[in-house]
C-alpha positions as CSV (number, residue, x, y, z in Angstrom):
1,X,0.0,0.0,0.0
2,X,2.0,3.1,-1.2
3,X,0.6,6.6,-0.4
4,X,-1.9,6.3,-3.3
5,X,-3.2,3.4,-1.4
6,X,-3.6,5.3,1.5
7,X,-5.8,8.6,0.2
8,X,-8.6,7.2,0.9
9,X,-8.1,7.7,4.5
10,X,-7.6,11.4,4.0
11,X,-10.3,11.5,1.5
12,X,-12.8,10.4,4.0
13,X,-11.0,13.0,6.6
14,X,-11.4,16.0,3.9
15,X,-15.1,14.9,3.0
16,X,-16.0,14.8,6.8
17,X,-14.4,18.0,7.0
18,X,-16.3,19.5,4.2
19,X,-19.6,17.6,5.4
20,X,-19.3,19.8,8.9
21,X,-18.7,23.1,7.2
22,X,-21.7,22.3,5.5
23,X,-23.5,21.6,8.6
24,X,-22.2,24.6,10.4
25,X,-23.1,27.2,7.8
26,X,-27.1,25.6,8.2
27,X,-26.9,26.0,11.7
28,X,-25.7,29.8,11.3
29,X,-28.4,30.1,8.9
30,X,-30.5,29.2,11.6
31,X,-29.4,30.9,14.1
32,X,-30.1,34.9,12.1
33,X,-33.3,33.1,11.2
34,X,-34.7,32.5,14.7
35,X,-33.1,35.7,15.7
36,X,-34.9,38.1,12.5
37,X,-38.2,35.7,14.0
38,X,-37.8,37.1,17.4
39,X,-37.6,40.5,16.9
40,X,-39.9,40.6,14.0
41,X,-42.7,38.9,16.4
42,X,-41.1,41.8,19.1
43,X,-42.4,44.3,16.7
44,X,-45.6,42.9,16.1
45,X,-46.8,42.7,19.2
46,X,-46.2,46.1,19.9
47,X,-49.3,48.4,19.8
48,X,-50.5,49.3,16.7
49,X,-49.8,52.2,14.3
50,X,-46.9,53.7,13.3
51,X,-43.2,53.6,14.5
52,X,-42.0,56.2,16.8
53,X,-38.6,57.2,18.0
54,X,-39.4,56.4,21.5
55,X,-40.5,53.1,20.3
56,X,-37.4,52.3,18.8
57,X,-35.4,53.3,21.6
58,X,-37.1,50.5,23.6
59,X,-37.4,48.1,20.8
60,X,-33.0,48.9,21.0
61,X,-32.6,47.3,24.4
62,X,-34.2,44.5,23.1
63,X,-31.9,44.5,19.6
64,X,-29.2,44.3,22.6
65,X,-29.9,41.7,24.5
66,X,-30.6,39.2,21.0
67,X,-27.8,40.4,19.3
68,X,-25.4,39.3,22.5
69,X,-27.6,35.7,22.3
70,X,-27.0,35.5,18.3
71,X,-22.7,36.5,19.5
72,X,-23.1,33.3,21.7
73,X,-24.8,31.2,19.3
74,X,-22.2,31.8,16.5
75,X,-19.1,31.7,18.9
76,X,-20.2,28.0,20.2
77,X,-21.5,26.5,16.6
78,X,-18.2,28.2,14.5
79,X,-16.3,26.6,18.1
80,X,-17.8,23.4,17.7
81,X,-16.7,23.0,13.9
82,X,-13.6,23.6,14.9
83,X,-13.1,20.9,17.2
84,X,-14.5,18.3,15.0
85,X,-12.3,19.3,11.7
86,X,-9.2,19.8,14.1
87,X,-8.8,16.2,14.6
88,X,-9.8,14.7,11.3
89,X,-6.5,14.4,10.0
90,X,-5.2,13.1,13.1
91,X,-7.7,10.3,12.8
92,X,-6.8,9.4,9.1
93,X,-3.1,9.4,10.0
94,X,-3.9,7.2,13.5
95,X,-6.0,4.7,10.9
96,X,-2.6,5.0,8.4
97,X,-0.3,4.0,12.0
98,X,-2.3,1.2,12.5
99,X,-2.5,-0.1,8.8
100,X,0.8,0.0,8.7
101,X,0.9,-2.8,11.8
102,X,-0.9,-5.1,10.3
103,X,2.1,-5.8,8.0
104,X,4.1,-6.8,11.0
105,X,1.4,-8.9,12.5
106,X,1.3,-5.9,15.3
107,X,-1.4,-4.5,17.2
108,X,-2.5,-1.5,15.3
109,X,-2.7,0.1,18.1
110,X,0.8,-0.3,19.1
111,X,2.0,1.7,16.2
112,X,-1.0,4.5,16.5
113,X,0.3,5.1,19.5
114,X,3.7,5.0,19.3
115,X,4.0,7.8,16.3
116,X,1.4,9.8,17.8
117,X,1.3,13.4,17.4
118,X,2.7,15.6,20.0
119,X,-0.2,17.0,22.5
120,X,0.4,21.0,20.6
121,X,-3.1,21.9,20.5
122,X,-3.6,23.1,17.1
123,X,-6.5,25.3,17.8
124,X,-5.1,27.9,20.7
125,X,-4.0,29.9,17.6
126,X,-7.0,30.3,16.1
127,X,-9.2,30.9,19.3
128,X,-6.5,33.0,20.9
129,X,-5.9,35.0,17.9
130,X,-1.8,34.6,17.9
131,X,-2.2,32.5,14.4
132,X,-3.4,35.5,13.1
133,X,-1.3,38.6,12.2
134,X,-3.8,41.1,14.0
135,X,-3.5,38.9,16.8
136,X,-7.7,38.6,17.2
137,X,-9.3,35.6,18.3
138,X,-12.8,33.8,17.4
139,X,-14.4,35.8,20.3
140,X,-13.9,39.0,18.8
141,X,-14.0,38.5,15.2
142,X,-17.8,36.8,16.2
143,X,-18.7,39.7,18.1
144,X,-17.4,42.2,15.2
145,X,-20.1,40.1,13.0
146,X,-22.6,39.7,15.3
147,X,-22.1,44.2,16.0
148,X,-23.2,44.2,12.5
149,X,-26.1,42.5,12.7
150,X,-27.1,44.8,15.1
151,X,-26.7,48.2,12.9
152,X,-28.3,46.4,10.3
153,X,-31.3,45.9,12.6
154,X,-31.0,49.5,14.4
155,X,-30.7,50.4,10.2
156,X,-33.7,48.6,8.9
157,X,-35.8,50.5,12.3
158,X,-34.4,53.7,11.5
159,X,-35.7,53.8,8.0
160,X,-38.9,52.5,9.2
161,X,-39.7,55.3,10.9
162,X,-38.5,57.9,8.5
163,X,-40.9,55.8,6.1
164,X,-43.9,56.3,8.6
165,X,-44.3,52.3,8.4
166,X,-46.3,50.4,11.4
167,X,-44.5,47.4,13.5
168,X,-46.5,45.0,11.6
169,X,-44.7,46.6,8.9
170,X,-41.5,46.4,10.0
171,X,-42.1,43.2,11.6
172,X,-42.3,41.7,7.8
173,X,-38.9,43.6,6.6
174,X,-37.3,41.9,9.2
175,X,-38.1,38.6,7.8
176,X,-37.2,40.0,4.4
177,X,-33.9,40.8,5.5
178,X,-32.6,37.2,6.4
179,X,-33.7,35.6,3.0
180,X,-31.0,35.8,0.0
181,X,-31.1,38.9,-1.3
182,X,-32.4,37.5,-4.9
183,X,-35.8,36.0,-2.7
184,X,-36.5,39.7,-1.0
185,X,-39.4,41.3,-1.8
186,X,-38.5,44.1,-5.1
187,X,-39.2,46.7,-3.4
188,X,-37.3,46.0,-0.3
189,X,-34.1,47.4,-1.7
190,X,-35.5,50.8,-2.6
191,X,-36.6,51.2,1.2
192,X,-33.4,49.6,2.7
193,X,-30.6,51.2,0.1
194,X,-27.8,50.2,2.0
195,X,-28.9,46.4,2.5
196,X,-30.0,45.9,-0.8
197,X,-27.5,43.0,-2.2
198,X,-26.3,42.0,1.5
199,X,-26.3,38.3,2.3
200,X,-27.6,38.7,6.1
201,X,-25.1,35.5,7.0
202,X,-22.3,36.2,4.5
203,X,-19.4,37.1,6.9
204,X,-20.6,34.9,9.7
205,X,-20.3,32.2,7.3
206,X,-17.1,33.3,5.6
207,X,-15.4,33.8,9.0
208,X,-16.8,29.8,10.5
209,X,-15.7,28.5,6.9
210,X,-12.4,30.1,7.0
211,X,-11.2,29.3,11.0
212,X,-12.4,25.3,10.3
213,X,-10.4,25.0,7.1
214,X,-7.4,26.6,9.0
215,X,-8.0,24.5,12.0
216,X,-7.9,20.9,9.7
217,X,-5.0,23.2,7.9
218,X,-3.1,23.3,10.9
219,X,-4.1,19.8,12.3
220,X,-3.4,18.3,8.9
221,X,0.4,20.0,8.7
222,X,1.1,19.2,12.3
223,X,0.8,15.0,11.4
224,X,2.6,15.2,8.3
225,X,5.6,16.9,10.0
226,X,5.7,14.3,12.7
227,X,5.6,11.8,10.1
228,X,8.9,10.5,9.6
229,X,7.8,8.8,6.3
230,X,6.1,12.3,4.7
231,X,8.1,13.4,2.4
232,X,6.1,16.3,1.5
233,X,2.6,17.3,1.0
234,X,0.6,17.5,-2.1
235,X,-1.4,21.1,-2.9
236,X,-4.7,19.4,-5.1
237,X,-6.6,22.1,-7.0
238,X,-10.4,21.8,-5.8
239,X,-12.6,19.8,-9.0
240,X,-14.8,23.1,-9.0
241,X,-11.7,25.5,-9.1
242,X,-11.2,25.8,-13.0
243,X,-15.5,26.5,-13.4
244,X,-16.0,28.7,-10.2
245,X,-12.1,30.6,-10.3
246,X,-10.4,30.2,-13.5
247,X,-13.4,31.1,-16.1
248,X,-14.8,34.0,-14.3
249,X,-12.2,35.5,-12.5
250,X,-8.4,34.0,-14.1
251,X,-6.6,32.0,-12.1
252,X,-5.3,33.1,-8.3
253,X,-2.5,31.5,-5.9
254,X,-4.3,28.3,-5.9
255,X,-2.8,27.7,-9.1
256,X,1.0,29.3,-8.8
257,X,0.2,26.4,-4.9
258,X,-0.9,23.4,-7.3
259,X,2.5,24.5,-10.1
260,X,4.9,25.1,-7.3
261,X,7.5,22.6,-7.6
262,X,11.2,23.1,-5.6
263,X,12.5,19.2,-6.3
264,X,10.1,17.6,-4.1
265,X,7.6,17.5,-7.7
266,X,4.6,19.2,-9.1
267,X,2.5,20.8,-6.3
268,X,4.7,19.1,-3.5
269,X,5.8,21.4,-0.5
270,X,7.8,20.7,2.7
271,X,5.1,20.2,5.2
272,X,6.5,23.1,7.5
273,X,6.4,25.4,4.2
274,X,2.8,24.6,2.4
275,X,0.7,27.6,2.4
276,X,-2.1,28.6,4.4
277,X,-5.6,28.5,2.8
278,X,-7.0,31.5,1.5
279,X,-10.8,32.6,3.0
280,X,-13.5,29.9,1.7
281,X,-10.8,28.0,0.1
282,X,-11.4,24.6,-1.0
283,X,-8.6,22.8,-2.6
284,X,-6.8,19.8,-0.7
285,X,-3.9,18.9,0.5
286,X,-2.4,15.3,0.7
287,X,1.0,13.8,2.6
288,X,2.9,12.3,-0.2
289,X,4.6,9.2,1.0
290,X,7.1,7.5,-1.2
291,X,7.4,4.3,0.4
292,X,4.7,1.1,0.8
293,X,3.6,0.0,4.0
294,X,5.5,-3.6,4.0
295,X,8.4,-1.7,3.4
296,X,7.9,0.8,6.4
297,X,6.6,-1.8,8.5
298,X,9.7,-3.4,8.0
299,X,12.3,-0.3,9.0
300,X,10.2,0.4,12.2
301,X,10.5,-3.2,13.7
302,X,14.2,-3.2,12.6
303,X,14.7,0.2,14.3
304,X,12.8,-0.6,17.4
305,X,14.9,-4.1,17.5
306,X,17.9,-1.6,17.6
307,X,18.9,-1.1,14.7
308,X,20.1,2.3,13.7
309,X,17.8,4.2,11.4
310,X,18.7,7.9,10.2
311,X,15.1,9.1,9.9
312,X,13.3,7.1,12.7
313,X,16.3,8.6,14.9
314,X,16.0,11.9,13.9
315,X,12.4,11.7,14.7
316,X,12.7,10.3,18.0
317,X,15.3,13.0,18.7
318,X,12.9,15.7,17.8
319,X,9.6,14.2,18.7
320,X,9.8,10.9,20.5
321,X,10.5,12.0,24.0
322,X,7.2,14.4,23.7
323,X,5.2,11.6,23.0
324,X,2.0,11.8,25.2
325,X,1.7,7.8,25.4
326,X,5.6,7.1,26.8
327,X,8.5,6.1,25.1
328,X,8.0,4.9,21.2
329,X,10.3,2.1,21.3
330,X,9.1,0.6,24.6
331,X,5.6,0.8,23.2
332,X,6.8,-0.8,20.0
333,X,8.3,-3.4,21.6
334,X,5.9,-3.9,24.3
335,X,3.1,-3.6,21.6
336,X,2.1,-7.6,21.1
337,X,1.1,-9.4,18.5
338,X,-2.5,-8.2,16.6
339,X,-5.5,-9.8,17.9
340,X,-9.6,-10.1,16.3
341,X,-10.8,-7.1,17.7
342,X,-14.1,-6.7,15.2
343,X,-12.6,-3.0,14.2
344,X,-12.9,-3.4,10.2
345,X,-12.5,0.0,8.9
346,X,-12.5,-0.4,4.9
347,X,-8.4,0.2,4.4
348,X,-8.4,-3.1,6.8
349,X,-10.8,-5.0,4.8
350,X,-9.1,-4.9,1.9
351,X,-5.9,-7.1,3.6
352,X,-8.4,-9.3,5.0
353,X,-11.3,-11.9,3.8
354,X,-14.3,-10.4,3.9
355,X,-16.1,-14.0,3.5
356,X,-14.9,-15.0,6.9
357,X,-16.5,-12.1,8.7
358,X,-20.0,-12.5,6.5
359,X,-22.8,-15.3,6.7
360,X,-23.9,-16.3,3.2
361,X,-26.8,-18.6,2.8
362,X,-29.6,-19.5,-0.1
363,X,-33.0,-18.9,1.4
364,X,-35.5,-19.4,-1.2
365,X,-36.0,-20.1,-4.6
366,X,-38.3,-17.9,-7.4
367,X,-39.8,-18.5,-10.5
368,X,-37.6,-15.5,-12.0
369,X,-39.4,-15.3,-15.0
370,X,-42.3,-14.6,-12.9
371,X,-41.2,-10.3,-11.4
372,X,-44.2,-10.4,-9.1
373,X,-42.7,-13.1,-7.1
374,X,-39.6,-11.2,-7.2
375,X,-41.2,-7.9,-5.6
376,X,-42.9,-10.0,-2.7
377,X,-39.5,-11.1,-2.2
378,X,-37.8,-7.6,-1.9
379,X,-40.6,-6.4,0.1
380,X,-40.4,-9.7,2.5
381,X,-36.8,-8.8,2.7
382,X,-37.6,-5.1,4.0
383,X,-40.0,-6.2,6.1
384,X,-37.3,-8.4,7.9
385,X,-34.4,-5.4,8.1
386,X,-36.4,-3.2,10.0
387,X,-34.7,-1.9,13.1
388,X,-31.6,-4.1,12.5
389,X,-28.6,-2.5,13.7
390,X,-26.8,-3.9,10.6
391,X,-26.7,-4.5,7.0
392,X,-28.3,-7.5,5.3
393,X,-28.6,-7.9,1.6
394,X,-31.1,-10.2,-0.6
395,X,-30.4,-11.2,-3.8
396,X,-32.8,-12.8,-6.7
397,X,-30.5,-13.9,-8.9
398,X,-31.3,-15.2,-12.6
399,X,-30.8,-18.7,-11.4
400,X,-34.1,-18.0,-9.3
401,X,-32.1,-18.6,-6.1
402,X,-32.8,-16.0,-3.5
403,X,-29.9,-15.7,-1.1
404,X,-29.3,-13.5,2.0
405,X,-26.4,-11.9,2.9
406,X,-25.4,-10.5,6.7
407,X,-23.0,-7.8,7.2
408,X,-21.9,-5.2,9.5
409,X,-22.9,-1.8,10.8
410,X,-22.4,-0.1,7.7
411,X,-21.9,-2.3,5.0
412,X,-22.4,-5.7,3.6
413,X,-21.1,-7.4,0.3
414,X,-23.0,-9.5,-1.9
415,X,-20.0,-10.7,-3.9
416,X,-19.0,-13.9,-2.7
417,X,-22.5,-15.2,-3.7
418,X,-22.1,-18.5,-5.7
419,X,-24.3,-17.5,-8.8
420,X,-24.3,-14.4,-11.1
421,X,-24.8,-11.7,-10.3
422,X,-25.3,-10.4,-13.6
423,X,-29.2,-9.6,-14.5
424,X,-29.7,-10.1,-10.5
425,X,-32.2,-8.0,-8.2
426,X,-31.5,-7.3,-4.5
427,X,-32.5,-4.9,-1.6
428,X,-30.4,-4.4,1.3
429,X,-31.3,-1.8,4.1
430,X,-29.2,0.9,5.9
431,X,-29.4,1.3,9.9
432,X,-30.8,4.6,11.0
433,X,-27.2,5.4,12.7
434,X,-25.7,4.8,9.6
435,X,-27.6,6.0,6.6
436,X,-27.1,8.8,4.3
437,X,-31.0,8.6,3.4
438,X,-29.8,7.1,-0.4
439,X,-26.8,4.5,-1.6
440,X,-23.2,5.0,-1.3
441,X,-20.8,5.1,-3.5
442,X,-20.0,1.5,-3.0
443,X,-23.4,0.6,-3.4
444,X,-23.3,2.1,-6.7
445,X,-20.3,1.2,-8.5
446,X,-21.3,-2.3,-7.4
447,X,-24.4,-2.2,-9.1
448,X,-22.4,-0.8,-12.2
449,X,-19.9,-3.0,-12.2
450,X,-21.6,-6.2,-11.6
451,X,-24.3,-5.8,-13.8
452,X,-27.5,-6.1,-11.6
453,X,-30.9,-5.2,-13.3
454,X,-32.3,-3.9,-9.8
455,X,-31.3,-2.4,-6.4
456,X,-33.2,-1.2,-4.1
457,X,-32.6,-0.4,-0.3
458,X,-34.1,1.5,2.3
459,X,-33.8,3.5,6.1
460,X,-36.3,4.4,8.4
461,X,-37.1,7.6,6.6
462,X,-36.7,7.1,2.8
463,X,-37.1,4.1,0.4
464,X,-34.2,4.3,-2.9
465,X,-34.5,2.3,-6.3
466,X,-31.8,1.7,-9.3
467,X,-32.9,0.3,-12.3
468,X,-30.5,-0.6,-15.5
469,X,-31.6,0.3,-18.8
470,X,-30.3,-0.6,-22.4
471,X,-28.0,2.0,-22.6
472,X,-26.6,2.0,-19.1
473,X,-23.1,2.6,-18.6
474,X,-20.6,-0.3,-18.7
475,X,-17.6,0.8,-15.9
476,X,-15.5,-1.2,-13.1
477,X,-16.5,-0.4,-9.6
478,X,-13.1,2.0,-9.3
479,X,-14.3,4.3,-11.8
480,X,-18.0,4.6,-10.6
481,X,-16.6,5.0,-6.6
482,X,-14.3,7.4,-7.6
483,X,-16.8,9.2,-9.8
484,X,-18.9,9.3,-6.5
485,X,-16.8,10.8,-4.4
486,X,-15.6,13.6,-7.4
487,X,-19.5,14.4,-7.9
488,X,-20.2,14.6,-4.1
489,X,-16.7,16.2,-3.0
490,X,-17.3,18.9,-5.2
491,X,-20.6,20.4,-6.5
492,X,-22.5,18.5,-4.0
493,X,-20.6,19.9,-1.1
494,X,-20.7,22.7,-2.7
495,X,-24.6,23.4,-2.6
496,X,-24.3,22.1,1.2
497,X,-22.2,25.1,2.2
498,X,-24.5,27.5,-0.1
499,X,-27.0,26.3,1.7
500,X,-29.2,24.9,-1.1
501,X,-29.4,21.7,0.5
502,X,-29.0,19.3,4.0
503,X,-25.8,17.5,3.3
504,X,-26.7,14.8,5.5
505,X,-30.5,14.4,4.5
506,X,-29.5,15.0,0.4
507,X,-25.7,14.7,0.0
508,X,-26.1,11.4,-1.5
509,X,-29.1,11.9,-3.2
510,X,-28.0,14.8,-5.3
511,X,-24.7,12.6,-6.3
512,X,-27.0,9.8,-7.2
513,X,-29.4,11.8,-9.2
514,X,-26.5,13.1,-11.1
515,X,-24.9,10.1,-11.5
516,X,-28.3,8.5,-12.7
517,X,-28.5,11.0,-15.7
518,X,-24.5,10.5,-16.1
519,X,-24.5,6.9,-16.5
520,X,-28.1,6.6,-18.0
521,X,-29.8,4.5,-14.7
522,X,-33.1,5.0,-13.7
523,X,-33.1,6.2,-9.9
524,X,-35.3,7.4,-8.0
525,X,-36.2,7.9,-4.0
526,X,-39.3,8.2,-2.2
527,X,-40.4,9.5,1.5
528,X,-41.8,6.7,3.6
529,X,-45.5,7.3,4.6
530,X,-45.2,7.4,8.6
């Protein structure tokens, strides 16, 4: 497994990370929302006619007193986002320790801990402020947004009453003035000039997005600097940077980043030396790490044996004795042998035999000519899956066999059954603590790449069909799964974080739907009735 082996693990990391900016910049939607809400009911329920200058002078105390509850809210959700992008790349590197034990027949966990990072916080910088140049932390840059809000509100009043309107009135322009600026009302921006084309949310959002792609910046650097195999880390040029930069605006320092290239190759930097991201930035950065893990595996157990390694001492001169688990080489040597622990994370499964772990078995048998019998069948099967905390997959295939297929939490795989699967129909279902309310990308290029005529699966909120049709793509499994993950890592994340849609309720569903039209499949996804 040679670094291109391992990018899936910081794939995953980079797509988790994206997935919670996402989820952040809905719940700061939310927040302005419910705060415009609040003070627009204030104003209705105040007595009727029109606005007064005494009246807003109360209605300012209580401008004050939300606007410091909206500071809070965006200080803990942008604080939040932090914490959970911070350590992302930590994880993926930790997974990458342990993968490389397995070579050795070690406990993963052995290794994980032995090369873990030093205990540096990487987010005192960005809360404290001394990352920054002006020194400000995430307190006061929140509170510099959150001051806005409230001269936009002590604005929108202001011109109120110099427009003789009535709360009621006003109460309605408030709730204009948290929608997009295309959705207000026309005449909106001729009353409130100076708010016309503002985005009530934009800075608020553009500061959160910005401080959790420099705190998985920062986390991400720190682990490929204490990485003694790194050799340098990769600048990768967003997939929506040539149609969102390049066309409309030329290119920017993205692309002198993604050209730079000092000896360590195209796009490579020293780890210490790799630029910060610009605001809102969304290209990716990668360790690059020459070597394979057998190889690596090997030189560790050598070194902690005692034999004398320039790199691994180096590191152990600079990082080992700040190691927050002890010393590397006692742990090393003191690590054991692996043992069955049931932790199959997918970089795992593909060293081990998935058809020991899985119960296979032939259920049933169909008249397959016969597709009512079929349906009965799927619907039998969904019937059965309810409220299971793991996968199961049945399978009609041509043969009219109908076999059933246990898996794991989040995943289960049909492939070891003994007939074709070519031509074959099958439901499986997702667990509610799993599901991304459509099919993965595995599920997918499976389907693709196998040749079944008809998938279908389902959660506790949303049933999901694909059909193949005469003109349906032909690909392998690696180019449909990495399609996925192009499709959803960039346009799809894309509408998440301008908030056109829930990344966790739709993410998949807008890749499959595009995908569907892509590779000519029928799909489709309905709402359960409740």
């Amino acid at each position: 497994m040679a670094s291109e082996d391992y990018l899936p693990l910081f794939r995953k990391a980079r797509r988790e990370h994206l997935g919670n900016i996402a989820r952040v910049s809905a719940e700061i939607i939310k927040l302005y929302r419910e705060a415009a809400a609040d003070l627009a009911a204030r104003a209705a329920a105040s007595r009727k006619g029109s606005l007064t200058e005494r009246w807003a002078s109360e209605y300012a105390e209580s401008l004050k007193k939300r606007t410091a509850e909206l500071n809070a809210g965006l200080y803990e959700v942008t604080l939040q986002g932090l914490k959970r992008s911070a350590g992302l790349p930590t994880i993926a590197m930790g997974e990458w320790w342990e993968a490389v034990a397995t070579t050795q027949g070690a406990a993963g966990q052995s290794f994980r801990d032995a090369f873990a990072a030093t205990p540096d916080s990487v987010l005192a910088g960005i809360i404290e402020g001394g990352f920054y140049k002006d020194n400000k932390g995430l307190s006061e840059r929140i509170w510099r947004v959150a001051d806005s809000f409230e001269k936009d509100i002590g604005y929108i009043v202001n011109r109120g009453i110099a427009e003789k309107k009535s709360a009621l009135e006003l109460a309605r322009d408030l709730e204009q003035y948290v929608k997009p600026p295309a959705k207000r009302d026309f005449d909106w921006g001729k009353v409130y000039p100076n708010l016309s084309g503002k985005k009530v949310d934009f800075n608020a959002q553009r500061l959160a997005r910005t401080s959790i792609n420099h705190a998985y910046h920062l986390d991400n650097v720190k682990v490929c600097t204490e990485n003694p195999f790194v050799t340098a880390m990769h600048w990768d040029l967003s997939n929506s940077h040539y149609e969102r930069q390049v066309i409309p605006y030329g290119p920017d320092e993205c692309d002198e980043y993604a050209a730079h290239d000092e000896g360590l190759g195209e796009g490579n930097w020293k780890p210490e030396e790799i630029p910060v991201p610009h605001p809102q930035c969304l290209c990716a950065h990668w360790p690059v790490i020459p070597q394979d893990l057998e190889d690596i595996g090997a030189q560790i157990g050598r070194w902690a044996s005692g034999e004398p390694d320039a790199v691994l001492d180096e590191w152990y001169d600079k990082y080992g004795s700040r190691n927050p688990n002890g010393d590397p080489k006692e742990i090393l040597r003191n690590g054991g042998k692996a043992t069955q622990t049931g932790d199959n994370r997918e970089y795992l499964l593909k060293n081990q035999s998935y058809s020991d772990k899985i119960r296979i078995e032939q259920i049933g048998t169909v008249d397959f000519s016969d597709k009512q019998q079929i349906i009965e069948q799927l619907k039998q099967a969904e019937q059965a899956a309810a409220g299971l905390d793991y996968e199961v997959n049945t399978t009609i295939t041509t043969d009219g066999k109908v076999w059933r297929v246990q898996g794991e939490e989040s995943t289960v795989d049909p492939s070891a059954i003994p007939s074709s699967l070519v031509g074959s129909f099958s439901y499986h279902n997702h667990p509610d603590n799993k599901t991304y309310y459509s099919f993965s990308g595995n599920d997918v290029a499976f389907f693709i790449s196998e040749g079944e005529a008809y998938e279908s699966a389902s959660d506790s909120e949303y049933r999901y069909f694909m059909q193949r049709r005469d003109d349906t793509a032909q690909l392998d499994y690696q180019t449909v799964f990495a399609r996925f993950e192009e499709v959803y890592d960039s346009d799809v994340l894309q509408m998440a974080i301008d908030s056109l849609i829930d990344i966790d309720v739709d993410g998949y569903h807008e890749t499959m739907r595009r995908l569907g039209e892509e590779m000519n499949f029928d799909y489709e996804r309905e709402k359960k009735n409740k």
